[in-house]
C-alpha positions in Angstrom: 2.6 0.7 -13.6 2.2 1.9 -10.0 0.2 -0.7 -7.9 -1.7 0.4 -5.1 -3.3 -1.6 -2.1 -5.9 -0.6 -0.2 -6.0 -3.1 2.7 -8.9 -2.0 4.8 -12.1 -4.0 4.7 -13.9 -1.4 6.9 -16.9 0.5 4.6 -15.7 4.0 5.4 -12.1 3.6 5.4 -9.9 6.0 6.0 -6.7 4.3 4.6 -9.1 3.7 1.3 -9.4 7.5 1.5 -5.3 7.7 1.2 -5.2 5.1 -1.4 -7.8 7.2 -3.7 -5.5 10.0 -2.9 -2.2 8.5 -4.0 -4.3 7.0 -7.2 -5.6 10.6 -8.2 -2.0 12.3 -8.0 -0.3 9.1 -9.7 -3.2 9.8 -12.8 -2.5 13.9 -12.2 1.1 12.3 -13.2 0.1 10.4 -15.9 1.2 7.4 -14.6 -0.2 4.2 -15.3 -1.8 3.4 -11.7 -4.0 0.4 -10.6 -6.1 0.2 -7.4 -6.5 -3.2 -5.8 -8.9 -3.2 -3.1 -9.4 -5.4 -0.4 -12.8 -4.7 0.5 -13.9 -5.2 -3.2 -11.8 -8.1 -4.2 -11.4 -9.9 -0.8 -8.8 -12.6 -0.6 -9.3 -15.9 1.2 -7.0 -17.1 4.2 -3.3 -18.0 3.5 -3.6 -21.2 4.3 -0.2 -22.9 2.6 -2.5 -24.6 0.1 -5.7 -23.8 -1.9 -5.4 -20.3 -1.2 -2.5 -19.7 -4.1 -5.5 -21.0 -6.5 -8.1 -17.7 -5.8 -9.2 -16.1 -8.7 -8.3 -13.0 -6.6 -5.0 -13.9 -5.2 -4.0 -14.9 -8.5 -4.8 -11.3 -9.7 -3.2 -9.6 -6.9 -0.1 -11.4 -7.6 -0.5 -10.9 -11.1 -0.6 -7.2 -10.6 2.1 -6.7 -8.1 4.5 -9.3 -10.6 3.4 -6.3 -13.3 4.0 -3.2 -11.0 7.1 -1.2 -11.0 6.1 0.1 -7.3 3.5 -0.5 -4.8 1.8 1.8 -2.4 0.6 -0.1 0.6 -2.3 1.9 2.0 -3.4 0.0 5.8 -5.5 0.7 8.4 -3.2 0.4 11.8 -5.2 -2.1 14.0 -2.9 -3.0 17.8 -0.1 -1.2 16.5 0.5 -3.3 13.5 -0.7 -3.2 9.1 -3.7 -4.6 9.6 -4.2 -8.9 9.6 -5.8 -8.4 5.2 -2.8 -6.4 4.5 -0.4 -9.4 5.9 -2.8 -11.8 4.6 -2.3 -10.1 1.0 1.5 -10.0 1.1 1.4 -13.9 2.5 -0.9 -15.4 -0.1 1.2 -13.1 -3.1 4.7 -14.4 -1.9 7.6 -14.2 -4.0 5.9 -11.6 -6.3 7.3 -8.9 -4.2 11.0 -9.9 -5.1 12.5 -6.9 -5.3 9.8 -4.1 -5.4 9.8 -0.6 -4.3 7.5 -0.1 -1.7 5.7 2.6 -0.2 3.4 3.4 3.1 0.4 4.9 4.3 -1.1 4.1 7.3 -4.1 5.2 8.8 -4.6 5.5 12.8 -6.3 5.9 15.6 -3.4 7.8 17.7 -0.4 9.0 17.5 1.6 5.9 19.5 1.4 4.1 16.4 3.9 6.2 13.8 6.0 3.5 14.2 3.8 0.6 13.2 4.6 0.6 9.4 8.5 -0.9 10.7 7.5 -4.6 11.2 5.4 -5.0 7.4 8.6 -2.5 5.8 10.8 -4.9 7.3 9.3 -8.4 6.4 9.5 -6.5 2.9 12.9 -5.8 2.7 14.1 -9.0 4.4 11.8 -11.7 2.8 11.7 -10.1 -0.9 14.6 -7.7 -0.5 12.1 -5.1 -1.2 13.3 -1.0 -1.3 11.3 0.7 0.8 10.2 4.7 0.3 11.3 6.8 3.4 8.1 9.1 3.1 5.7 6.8 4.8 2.5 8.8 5.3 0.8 8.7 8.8 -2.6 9.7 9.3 -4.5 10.4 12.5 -8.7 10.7 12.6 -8.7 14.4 12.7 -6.8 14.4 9.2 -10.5 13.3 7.7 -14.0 14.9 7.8 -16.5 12.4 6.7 -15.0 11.0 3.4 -12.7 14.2 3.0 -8.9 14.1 3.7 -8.8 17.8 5.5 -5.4 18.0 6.6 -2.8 19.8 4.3 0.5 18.6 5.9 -1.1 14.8 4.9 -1.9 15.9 1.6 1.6 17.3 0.9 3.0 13.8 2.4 1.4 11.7 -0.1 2.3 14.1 -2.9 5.9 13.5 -1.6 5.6 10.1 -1.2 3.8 10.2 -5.0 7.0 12.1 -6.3 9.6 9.8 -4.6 8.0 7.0 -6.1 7.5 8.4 -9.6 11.2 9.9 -9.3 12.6 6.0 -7.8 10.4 4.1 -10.5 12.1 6.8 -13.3 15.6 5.6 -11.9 14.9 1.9 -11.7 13.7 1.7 -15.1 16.4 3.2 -16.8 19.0 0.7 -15.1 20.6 -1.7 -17.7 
């Protein structure tokens, strides 16, 4: 199963707009795909403790424990994953021991490309995660109201959709 996070809480997303996306062409693959959204299941604060406990967090974790890959799909707020998609990886912990792991980030300009570096390598370094080198990067003008409009996006995340599919395929036949 493919995991996929959509991290924005914002109502008309357009990182929840990739996510959808990625979710579509993973089904178009018939691969078993499951969309975990922020903004629908909200988690509560890492805070060390009681947090672990959430009937939510314990689902996320749950999920990601269960997923071959994960697509991280972020809004990019002050040039960083925005603070529920660190929030999400903090409160799931170890469950991302060695996951493949793949970005799209959506953005206000285009100073930001590089943003997806400090969350991809907090990834690899903390749970030795593999990371997918076809992040997708998205700028407003790639959207029209609920629409993703740009073609070159929409052949990234089919790239990024095949890499993972074609990554997961390898992984799983390892003894």
């Amino acid at each position: 199963m493919i995991l996929v996070i959509s991290a924005s809480l914002h109502p008309d997303s357009r990182s929840r707009i990739l996510a959808q996306k990625a979710k579509a062409k993973l089904e178009n693959k018939s691969e078993p795909v499951e969309l975990f959204d922020l903004s629908k299941k909200p988690l509560p604060l890492c805070d060390g403790i009681t947090a672990y406990g959430d009937p939510n967090a314990k689902e996320l974790a749950n999920l990601i424990n269960q997923a071959d890959a994960i697509i991280l799909a972020s809004p990019v707020y002050n040039y960083d994953v925005n603070a529920a998609m660190k929030n999400a990886i903090e409160i799931t912990g170890k469950a991302w021991t060695n996951k493949l792991v793949g970005i799209m980030l959506a953005a206000g300009g285009p100073g930001s490309f590089m943003s997806a570096m400090g969350v991809a390598n907090s990834l690899m370094l903390d749970f030795r995660c593999i990371i997918i080198p076809r992040f997708v990067y998205a700028l407003g003008d790639a959207f029209q109201g609920n629409d993703l409009v740009d073609e070159q996006i929409d052949q990234r995340i089919t790239e990024l959709v095949e890499e993972t599919t074609r990554l997961c395929s390898a992984l799983r036949s390892l003894p």
